[in-house]
N, C-alpha and C positions, 0 to 999 in steps of 0.2 A: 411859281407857275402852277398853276392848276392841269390836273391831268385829269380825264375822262376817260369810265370804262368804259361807256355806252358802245355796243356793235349796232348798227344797222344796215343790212344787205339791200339795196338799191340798184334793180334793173336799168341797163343800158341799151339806149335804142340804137339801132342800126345806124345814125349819124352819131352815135357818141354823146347824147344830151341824157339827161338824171333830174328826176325831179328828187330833192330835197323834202321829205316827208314835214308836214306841217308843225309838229310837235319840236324838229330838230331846228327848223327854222325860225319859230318863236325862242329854243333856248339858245342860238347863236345872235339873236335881234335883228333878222333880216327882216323879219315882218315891220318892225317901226319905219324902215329905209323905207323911202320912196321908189329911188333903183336901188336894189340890194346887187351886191356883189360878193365873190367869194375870189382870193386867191389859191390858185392851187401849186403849191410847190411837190416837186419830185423827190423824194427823199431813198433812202437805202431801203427796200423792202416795199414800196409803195405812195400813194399821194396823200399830202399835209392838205386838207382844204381849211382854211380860218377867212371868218366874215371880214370884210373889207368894205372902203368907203372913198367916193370920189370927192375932194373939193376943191374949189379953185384955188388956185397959187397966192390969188391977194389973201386969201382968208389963213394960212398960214404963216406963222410972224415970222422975221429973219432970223433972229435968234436958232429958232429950230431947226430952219433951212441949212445954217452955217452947222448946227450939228450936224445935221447930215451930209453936210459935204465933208465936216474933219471924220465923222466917221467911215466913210468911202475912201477919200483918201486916204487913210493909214491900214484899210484891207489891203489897198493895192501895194500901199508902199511893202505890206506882209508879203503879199503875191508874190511882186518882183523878188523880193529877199529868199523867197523860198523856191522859183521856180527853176527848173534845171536850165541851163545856158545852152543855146544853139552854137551848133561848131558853125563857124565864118568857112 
């Protein structure tokens, strides 16, 4: 996995919106998208944003689908295995 040092300080306007500076948008390829997207995860310390992409379900093969269900499925199965028990 490739790590980036790059800092860029990006104002927020009063609803919460950010524009993404042009140079960082080309080097994540939002500019090729048509809709570009970004997911933002919340992490310890702050937010993960990584370029993202919408497609439809047909254009995804099963195969991968089914990964990602056995992958889901055995977090969860981790979950339950680790999470503390409610008293009845």
């Amino acid at each position: 996995m490739q790590h980036c040092c790059m800092v860029t300080t990006i104002p927020l306007t009063k609803r919460g919106s950010l524009t993404l500076p042009p140079a960082l948008r080309r080097k994540l390829g939002l500019d090729k998208l048509r809709t570009p997207m970004v997911l933002v995860e919340e992490r310890e310390g702050g937010l993960f944003l990584q370029a993202a992409v919408a497609m439809p379900v047909r254009d995804i093969s099963k195969k991968q689908i089914a990964q990602w269900i056995a992958r889901d499925e055995a977090d969860m199965a981790r979950f339950r295995a680790t999470a503390p028990k409610a008293n009845s």
